[in-house]
N, C-alpha and C positions, 0 to 999 in steps of 0.2 A: 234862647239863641242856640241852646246845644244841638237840637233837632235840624239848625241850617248852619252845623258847623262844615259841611262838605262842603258847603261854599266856597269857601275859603282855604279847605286842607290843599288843595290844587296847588293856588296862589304862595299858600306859604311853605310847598316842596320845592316849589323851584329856588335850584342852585346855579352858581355863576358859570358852571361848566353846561348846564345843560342851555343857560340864554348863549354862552360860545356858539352851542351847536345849533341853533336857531340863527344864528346870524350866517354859518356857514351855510346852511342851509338856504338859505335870502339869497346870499352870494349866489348859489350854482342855480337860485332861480331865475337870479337877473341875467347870471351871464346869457342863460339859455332864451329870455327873453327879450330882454334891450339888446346883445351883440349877437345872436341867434349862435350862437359855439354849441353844436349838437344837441340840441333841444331834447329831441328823444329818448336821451340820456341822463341828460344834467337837469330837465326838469324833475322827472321821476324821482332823482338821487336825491335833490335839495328838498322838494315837498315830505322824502320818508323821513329826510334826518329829522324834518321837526315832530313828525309824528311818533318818532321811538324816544325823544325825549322831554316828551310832555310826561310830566306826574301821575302816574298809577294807570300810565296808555293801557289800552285796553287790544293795541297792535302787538303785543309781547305775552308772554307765559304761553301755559300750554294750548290755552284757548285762543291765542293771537294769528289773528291773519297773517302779518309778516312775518313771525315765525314759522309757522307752516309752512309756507312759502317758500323759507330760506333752509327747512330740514327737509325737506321736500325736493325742492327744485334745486339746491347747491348742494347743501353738506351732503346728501346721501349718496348722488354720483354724477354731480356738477351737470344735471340735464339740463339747465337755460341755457349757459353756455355754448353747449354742444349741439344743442336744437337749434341758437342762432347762428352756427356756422355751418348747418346746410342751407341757410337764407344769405350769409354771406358767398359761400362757393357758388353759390345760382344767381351771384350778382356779376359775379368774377366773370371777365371775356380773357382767356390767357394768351389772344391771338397777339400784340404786341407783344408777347413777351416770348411766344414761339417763333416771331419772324423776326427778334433778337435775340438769338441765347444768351449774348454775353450779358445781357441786363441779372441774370442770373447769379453772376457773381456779389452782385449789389445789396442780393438778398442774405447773403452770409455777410458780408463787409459789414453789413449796418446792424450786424449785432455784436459786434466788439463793445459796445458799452455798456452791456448784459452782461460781462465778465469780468470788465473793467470793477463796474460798482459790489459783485460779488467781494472782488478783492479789497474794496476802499470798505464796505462796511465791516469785513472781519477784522482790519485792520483799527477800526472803532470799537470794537469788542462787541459787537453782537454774533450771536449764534450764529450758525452756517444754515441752518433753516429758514431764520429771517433773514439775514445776509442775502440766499437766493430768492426768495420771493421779492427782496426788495430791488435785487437787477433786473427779474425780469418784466419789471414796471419800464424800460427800455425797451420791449420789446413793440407798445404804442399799442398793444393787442389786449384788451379787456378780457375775453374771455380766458387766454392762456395767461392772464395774470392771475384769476380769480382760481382757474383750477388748478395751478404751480403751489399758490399760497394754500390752496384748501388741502391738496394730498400734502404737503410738507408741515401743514397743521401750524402756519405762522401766527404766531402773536398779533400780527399786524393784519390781518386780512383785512379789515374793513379801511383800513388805510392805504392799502396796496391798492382797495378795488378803486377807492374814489381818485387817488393819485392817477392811474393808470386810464380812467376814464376822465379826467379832469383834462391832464396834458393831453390825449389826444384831439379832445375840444379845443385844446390854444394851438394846435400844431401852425393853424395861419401866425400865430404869434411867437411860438419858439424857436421853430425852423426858421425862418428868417434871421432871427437871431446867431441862431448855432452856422446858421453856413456862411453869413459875413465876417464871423467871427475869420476863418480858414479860408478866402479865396479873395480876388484882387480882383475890380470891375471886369479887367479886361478877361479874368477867364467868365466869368460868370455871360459876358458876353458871346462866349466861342458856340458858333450857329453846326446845330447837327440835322442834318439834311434826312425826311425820313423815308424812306425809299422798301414799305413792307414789305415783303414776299410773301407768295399765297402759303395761306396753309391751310393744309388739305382738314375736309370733317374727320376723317379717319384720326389725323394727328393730332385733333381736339378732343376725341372721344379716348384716344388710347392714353394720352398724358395724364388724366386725373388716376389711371389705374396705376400705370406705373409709378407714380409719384408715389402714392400710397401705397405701393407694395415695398420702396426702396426707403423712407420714409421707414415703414414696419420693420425694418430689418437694422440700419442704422441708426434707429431710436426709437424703441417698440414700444418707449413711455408717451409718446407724442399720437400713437394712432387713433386715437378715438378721436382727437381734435382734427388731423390732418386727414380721416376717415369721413366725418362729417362733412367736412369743408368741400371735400373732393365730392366725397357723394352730391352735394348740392351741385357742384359744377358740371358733374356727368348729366344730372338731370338737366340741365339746361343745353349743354353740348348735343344729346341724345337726339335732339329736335322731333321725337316722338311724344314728348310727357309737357306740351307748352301750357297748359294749365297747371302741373304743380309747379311748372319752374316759376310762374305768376304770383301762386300763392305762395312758393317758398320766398321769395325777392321780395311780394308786400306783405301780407297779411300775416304770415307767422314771423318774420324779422320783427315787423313793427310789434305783436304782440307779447312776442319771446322779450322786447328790447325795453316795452314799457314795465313790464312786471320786472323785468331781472335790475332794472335800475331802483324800484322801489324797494327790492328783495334787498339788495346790497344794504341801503338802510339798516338792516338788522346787524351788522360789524360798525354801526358809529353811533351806539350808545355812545353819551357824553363821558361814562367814568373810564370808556375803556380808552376812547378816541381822544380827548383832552389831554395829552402828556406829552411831556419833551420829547421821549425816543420815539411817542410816534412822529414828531413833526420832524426828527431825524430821518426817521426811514422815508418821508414824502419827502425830503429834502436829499435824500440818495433817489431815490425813482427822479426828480428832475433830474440829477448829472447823469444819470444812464441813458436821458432822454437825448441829452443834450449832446453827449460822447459819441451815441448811437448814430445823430445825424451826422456830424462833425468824421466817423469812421466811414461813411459811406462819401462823402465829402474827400477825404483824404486819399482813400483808395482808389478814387477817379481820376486825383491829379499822381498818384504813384504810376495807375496804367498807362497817363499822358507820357509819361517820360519815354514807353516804348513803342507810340504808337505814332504814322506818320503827321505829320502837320496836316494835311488834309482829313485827316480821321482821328480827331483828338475828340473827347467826350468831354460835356461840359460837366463841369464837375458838381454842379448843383446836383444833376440829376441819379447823384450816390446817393444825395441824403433822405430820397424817395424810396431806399432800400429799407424804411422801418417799416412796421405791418398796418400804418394808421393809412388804409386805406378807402376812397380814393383823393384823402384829404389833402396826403402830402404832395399826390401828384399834380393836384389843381393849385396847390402853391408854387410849386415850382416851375409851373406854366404861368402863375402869374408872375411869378420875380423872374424870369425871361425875358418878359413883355416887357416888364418894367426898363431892366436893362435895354434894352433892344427891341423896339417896337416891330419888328421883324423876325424877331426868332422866338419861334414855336417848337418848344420842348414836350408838348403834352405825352405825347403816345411812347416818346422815351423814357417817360417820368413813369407813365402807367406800367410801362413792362418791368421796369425798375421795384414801382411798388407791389404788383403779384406778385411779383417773386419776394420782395420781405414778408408778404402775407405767409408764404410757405416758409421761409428762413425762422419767423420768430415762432410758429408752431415748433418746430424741429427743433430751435433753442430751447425751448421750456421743456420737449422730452427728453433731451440729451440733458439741462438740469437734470430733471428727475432721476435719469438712469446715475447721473453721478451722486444724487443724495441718496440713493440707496447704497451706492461702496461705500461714502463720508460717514453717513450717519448710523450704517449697521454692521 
């Protein structure tokens, strides 16, 4: 028998932490497949976890696919990330949100709970390293979660990354949550009439630049994310380049989105991801999620109090100010409906959520600018 003891050395590695990570794994495959919660994502992520914690995988060490992968495309200078947010910018139309500016403030309001949870986890006694990476799991924004935790070198990356992509798969199920929590049918009801102004190609072309030159200047740790993002939107703005803006929107999103979900994989071995403080720091990224919405929420009925009865904003459409875009805003237009089979909140929700697409980039560089005073 000794000759067919490989048989079985497989069978008798396996530990109770790594059948956990198999079942989490199951989890992010059903949710992705019976309730379809970002497939694209949560498939990838659930099929890697079981693959990094099967017995003597052959996806790990120096010879491992996923590892390459993850020293390659993340640790060395977070290039999946970055690569998918010029497929994200070239998704982006920022015209609702240039024939509202104010939706703009929406985008800073909803990330109060990005600072909020900084506070609540040092206050737990975790590092101020993990502490930040675990806020800005708030921010609903995968890629700026994954690059915040990889430069600040958290403990938790692979729990930030799944945390961060996880919630923004349930946003039809949180948001709902977090905004009844903070408003009373009758606002949630209040009809905002949407009446766009043209805006000129000129002011579609010039905004991705400026952005990202004031952007570079007010948080120079944020520019490669918010460089990316932008560059993708110019391409598509330019209305010269409509073949890469094609490719950037399908073919590299989608391929950038299915590897970096398996990549992530490599942060949820079972010995590292199996532990209380990490199920603490996923359980600090939900309240930052939840804070995040409930902040943009609040800030709308605070402008209500100035604004006249005929031009009151309904206040759901702050909690579209986080960066999980365009999921939050198709929620918000359905709990509209819901309320009020007549009020259509879409395209205020949408200028609401561009603009948190830019706020939670700009939050995670302003982190960083500040972990570099904190921490050196």
């Amino acid at each position: 028998m000794g000759q067919f003891s490989f048989l079985v050395s497989g069978v008798s590695a396996v530990s109770w932490k790594m059948l956990v990570m198999w079942a989490i794994g199951g989890l992010l495959i059903w949710l992705a497949v019976k309730k379809d919660f970002e497939p694209s994502l949560l498939l990838p992520m659930g099929f890697g976890a079981i693959l990094v914690n099967l017995p003597f995988t052959g996806v790990l060490g120096n010879s491992g696919i996923i590892t390459w992968l993850f020293q390659k495309g993340i640790a060395a200078s977070e290039a999946m990330p970055l690569l998918l947010f010029v497929g994200i910018g070239a998704m982006i139309d920022f015209g609702p949100l240039l024939s509202n500016p104010r939706m703009l403030l929406f985008g800073g309001a909803a990330q109060f709970g990005i600072f909020f949870t900084i506070l609540l986890a040092v206050l737990l006694g975790f590092p101020m390293k993990d502490a930040m990476s675990a806020g800005i799991i708030g921010a609903a924004d995968g890629p700026t979660s994954i690059l915040v935790s990889q430069v600040l070198d958290s403990n938790y990356k692979g729990a930030i990354a799944v945390a961060a992509y996880s919630y923004m798969a349930l946003v039809p199920v949180i948001q709902p949550f977090a905004i009844r929590l903070v408003t009373t049918h009758k606002e949630r009801c209040i009809r905002m009439p949407y009446h766009p102004e043209s805006v000129s190609k000129t002011t579609k072309i010039l905004f991705p630049i400026l952005v990202t030159i004031i952007a570079g200047l007010i948080a120079p740790d944020s520019i490669a994310l918010i460089g990316f993002l932008m560059f993708g939107n110019l391409i598509r703005e330019s209305g010269r380049l409509e073949s890469l803006s094609q490719t950037a929107q399908g073919p590299l999103a989608n391929l950038i989105t299915i590897f970096l979900g398996i990549t992530i994989a490599f942060q949820m071995q079972a010995e590292k991801f199996v532990r209380w403080d990490t199920l603490m720091i996923m359980a600090l990224g939900f309240v930052a999620f939840v804070v995040d919405s409930m902040g943009g929420v609040l800030f709308a009925k605070l402008l209500n109090l100035f604004l006249p009865k005929g031009g009151k904003i309904n206040p759901m459409v702050g909690a579209a100010g986080i960066s999980a875009f365009p999921m939050s805003a198709r929620v918000i237009q359905k709990m509209g409906l819901k309320e009020d089979n007549q009020n259509h909140l879409l395209m205020h929700a949408v200028g609401a959520n561009v603009a948190g697409q830019i706020g939670s980039v700009v939050a995670g560089g302003i982190i960083l600018s500040l972990a570099k005073t904190i921490l050196h």
